[in-house]
C-alpha positions as CSV (number, residue, x, y, z in Angstrom):
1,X,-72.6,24.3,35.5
2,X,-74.5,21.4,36.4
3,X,-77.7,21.7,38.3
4,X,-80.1,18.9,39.8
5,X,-83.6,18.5,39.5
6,X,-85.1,17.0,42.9
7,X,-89.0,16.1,43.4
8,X,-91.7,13.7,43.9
9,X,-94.7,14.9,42.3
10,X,-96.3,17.3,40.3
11,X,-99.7,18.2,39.2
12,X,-100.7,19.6,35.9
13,X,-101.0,23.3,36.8
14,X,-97.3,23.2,37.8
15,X,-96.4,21.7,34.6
16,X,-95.9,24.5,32.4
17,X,-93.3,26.1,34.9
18,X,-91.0,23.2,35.0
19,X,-91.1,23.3,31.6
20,X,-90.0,27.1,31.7
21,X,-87.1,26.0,34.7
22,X,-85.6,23.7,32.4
23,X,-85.8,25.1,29.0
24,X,-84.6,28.2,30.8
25,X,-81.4,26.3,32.0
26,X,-80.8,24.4,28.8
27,X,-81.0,28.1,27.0
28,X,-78.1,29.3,29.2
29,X,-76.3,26.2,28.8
30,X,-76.6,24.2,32.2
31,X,-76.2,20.5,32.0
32,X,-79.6,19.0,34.0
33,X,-79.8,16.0,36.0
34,X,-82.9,14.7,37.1
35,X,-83.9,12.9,39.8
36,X,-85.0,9.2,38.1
37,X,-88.3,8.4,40.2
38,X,-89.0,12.2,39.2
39,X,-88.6,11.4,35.6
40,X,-92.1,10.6,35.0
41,X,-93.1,14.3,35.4
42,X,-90.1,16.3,32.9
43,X,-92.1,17.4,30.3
44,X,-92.1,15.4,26.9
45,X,-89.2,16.7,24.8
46,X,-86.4,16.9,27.2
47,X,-83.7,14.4,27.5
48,X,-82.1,14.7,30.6
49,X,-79.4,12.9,32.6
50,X,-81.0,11.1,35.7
51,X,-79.6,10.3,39.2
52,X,-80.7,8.2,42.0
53,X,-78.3,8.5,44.8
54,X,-75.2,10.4,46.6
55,X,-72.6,8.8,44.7
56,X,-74.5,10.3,41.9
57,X,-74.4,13.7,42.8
58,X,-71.1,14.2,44.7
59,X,-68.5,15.8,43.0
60,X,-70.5,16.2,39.6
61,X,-73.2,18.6,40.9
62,X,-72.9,22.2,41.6
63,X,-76.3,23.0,42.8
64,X,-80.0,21.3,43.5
65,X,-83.0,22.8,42.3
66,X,-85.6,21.2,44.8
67,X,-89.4,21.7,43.1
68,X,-92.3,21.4,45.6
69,X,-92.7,22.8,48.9
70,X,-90.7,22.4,52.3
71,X,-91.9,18.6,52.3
72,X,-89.4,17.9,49.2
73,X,-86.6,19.6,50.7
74,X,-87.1,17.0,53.7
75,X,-87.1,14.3,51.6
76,X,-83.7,15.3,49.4
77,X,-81.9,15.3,52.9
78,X,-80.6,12.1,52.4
79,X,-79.9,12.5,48.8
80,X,-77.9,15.7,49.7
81,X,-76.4,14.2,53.5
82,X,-72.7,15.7,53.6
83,X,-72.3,16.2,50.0
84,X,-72.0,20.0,50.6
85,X,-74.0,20.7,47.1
86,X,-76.2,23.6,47.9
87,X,-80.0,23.7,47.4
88,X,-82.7,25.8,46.4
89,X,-86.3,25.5,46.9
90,X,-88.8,26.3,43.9
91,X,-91.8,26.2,45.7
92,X,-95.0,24.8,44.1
93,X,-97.1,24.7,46.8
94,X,-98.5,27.7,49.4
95,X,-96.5,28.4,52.6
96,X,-93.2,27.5,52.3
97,X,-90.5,28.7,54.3
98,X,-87.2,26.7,53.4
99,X,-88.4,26.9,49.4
100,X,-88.3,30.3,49.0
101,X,-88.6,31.0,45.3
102,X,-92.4,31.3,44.1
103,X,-93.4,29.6,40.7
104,X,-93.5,33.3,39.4
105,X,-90.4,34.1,40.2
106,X,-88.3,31.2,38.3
107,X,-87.0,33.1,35.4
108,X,-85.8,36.1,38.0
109,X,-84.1,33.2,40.3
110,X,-82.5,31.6,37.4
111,X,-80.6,34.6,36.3
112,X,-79.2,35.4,39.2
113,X,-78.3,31.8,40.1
114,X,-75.6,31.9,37.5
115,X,-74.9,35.4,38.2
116,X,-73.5,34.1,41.2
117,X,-76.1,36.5,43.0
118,X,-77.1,34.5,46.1
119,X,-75.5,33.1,49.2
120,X,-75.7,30.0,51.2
121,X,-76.6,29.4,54.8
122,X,-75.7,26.2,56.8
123,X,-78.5,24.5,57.9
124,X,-78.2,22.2,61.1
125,X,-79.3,18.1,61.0
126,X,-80.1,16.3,64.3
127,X,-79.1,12.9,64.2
128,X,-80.7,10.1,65.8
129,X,-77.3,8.0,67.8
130,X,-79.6,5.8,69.1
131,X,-81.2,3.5,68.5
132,X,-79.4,2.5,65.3
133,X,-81.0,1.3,62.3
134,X,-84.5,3.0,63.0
135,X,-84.8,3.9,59.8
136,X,-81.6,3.5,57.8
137,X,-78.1,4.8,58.5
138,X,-78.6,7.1,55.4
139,X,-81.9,9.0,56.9
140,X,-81.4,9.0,60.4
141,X,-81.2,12.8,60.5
142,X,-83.7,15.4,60.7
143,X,-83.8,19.0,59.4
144,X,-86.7,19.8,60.9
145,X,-87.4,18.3,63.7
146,X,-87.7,14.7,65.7
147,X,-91.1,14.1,67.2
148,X,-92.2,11.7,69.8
149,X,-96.1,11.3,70.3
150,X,-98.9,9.1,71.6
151,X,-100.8,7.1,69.2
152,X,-104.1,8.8,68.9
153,X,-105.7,5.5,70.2
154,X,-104.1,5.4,73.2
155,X,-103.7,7.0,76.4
156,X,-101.0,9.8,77.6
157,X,-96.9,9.5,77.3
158,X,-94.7,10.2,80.5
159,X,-91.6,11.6,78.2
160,X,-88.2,11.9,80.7
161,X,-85.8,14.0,78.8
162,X,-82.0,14.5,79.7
163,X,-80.1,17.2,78.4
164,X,-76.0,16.2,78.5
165,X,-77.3,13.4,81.3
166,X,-79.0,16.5,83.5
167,X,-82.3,15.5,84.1
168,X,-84.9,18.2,82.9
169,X,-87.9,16.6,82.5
170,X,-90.8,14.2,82.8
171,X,-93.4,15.7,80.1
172,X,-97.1,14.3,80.5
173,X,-99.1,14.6,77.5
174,X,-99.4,13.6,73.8
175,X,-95.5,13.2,73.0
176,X,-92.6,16.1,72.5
177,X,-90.6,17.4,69.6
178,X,-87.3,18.5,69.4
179,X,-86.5,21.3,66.4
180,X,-83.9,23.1,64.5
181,X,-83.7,26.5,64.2
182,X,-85.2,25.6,60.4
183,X,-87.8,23.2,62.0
184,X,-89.0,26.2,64.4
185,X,-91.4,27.7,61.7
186,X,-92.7,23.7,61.4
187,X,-94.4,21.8,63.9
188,X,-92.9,23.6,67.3
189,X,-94.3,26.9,66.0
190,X,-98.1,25.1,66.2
191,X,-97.1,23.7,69.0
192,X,-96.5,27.0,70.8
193,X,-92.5,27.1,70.2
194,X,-90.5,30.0,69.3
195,X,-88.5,30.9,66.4
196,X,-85.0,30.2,65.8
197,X,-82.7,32.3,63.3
198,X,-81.2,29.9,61.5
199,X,-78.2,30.8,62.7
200,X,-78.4,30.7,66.7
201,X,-77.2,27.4,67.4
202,X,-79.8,25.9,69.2
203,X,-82.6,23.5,69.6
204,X,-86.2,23.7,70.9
205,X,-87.9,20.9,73.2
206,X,-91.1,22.0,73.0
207,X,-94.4,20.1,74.5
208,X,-97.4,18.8,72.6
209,X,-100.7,19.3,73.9
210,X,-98.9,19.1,77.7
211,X,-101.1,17.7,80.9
212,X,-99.4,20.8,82.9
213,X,-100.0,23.9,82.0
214,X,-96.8,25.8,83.7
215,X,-94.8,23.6,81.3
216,X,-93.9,25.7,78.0
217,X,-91.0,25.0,75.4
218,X,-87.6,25.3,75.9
219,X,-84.1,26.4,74.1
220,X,-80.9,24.6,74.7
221,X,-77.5,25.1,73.1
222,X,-77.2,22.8,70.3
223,X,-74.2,21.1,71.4
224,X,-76.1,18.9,74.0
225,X,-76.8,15.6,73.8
226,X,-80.3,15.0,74.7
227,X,-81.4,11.5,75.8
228,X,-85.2,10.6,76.6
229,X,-87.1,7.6,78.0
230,X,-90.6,7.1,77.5
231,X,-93.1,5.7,79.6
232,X,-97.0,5.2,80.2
233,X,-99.4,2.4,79.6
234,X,-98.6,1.3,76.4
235,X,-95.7,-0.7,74.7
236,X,-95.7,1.3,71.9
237,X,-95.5,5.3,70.6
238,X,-95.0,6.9,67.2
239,X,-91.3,8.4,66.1
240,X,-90.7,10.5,63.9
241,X,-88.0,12.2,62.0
242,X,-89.1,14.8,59.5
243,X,-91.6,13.1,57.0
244,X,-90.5,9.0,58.4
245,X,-92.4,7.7,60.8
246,X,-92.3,4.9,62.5
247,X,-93.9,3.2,66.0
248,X,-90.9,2.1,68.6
249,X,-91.2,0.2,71.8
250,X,-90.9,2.3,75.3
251,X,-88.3,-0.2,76.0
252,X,-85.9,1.9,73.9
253,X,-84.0,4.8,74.8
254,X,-83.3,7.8,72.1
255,X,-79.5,9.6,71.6
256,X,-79.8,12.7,69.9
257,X,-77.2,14.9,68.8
258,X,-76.4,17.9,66.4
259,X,-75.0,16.0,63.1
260,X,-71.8,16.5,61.7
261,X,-72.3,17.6,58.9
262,X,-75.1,20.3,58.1
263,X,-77.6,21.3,54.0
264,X,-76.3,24.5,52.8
265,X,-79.4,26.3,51.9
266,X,-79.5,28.9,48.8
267,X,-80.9,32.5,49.7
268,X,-81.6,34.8,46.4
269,X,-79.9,38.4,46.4
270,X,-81.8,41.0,48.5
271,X,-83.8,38.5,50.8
272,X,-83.4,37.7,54.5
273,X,-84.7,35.7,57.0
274,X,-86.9,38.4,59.2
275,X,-88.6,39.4,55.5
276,X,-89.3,35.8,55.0
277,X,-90.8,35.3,58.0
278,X,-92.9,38.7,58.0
279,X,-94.3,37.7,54.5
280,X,-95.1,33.9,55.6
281,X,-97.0,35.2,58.7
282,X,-98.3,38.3,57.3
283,X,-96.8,40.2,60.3
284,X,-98.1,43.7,60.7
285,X,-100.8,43.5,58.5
286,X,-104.0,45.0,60.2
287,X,-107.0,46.6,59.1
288,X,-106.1,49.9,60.5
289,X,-102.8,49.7,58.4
């Protein structure tokens, strides 16, 4: 089995358990790949294989170990893009939904990662069609969410969105965001949106910090193509997909679409989505409990 080590940073309290990830996988006679501007951080004594790219992981990688929080897994989405190589989030930080293994529980995740005891859910990626070359044709997908906001400095957005050229929209007010089911426990859940099973097939559109109070967030099938215009004073507003970020003239019009391709996410042996989310957000814990 050959397993993949993905992050970007890693302070010295989280040191001594990526030590005890990888000597545990050596032990049971993984090969390890890490990820080379990652390298800096494997702790001295390890030699391990490094990788920098797609072509480095597809077809010689069975699984990715991604070590941080939710932010990490973000950024391996273009590592991983269609490769189909599952991943599994070791999460070193607090929240985390997506990285759902705690630093504690490494030595419990490893063994039944090659007991085969886990399963893998399908993720869904929007994709930015348009404009092209925002970013880079290798990033221009999102597994949280795309967002579409003021700059602080200046004044209001007017936002028309189209939904499969329907018009269902003008939004007045800091910007919108658009979110996966995965991205609905992100930025749309602050923002007042719901949340999405990961397996329901739809998008949000939810409003930040709206100008009109009757407007609230809304859930489309995730088969539309969604198109939206911006307008107001300025030339300029902020886009963003996931943790890129970048500042676009109003002049251009974004294509959004489902991608075709989707990250298989790992899920360990007696968890579930609802627990996750009841332990994340401490649901039904009271006082009078």
């Amino acid at each position: 089995m050959r397993i993949a080590l993905f992050g970007k940073a890693l302070t010295s309290e989280n040191e001594i358990y990526l030590k005890q990830l990888i000597q545990l996988l050596l032990d049971h006679g993984v090969d390890v790949l890490a990820y080379k501007p990652f390298s800096g951080y494997i702790p001295a004594g390890f030699a391990l294989e490094h990788f920098s790219n797609t072509d480095d992981l597809k077809g010689r990688t069975d699984l990715m170990l991604s070590i941080g929080g939710d932010g990490t897994i973000l950024d391996a989405v273009p590592l991983l893009r269609d490769s189909g190589i599952p991943v599994l989030g070791i999460n070193m930080g607090r929240l985390g939904f997506i990285s759902s293994v705690a630093r504690d529980e490494i030595g419990e995740a490893v063994e039944q990662l090659l007991q085969g005891h886990y399963t893998t859910e399908c993720r869904t990626l929007l994709e930015l069609v348009a404009p092209q070359g925002v970013f880079n044709d290798t990033v221009n997908y999102a597994l949280n969410e795309i967002n579409i906001i003021r700059n602080p400095e200046h004044s209001l957005l007017a936002i028309k969105v189209f939904v499969n050229d329907v018009f269902l929209n003008t939004y007045w007010g800091d910007g919108i965001l658009m979110a996966t089911p995965t991205g609905s426990t992100a930025y749309s859940l602050s923002a007042g949106g719901p949340i999405l099973t990961p397996d329901s097939r739809s998008f949000v559109i939810t409003p930040i910090a709206a100008h009109n109070l009757t407007v609230r967030p809304i859930v489309i099938p995730d088969d539309s193509v969604v198109r939206i215009q911006v307008e107001g004073r300025e030339k300029k507003f902020v886009f963003s997909m996931d943790s890129r970020v970048c500042a676009l003239d109003t002049s251009v019009e974004l294509m959004v679409r489902k991608a075709e391709f989707c990250i298989h996410t790992v899920r360990m042996e007696g968890t579930d989505f609802f627990s996750t989310i009841r332990n994340k957000l401490s649901w039904g814990k009271d006082n009078r409990n």
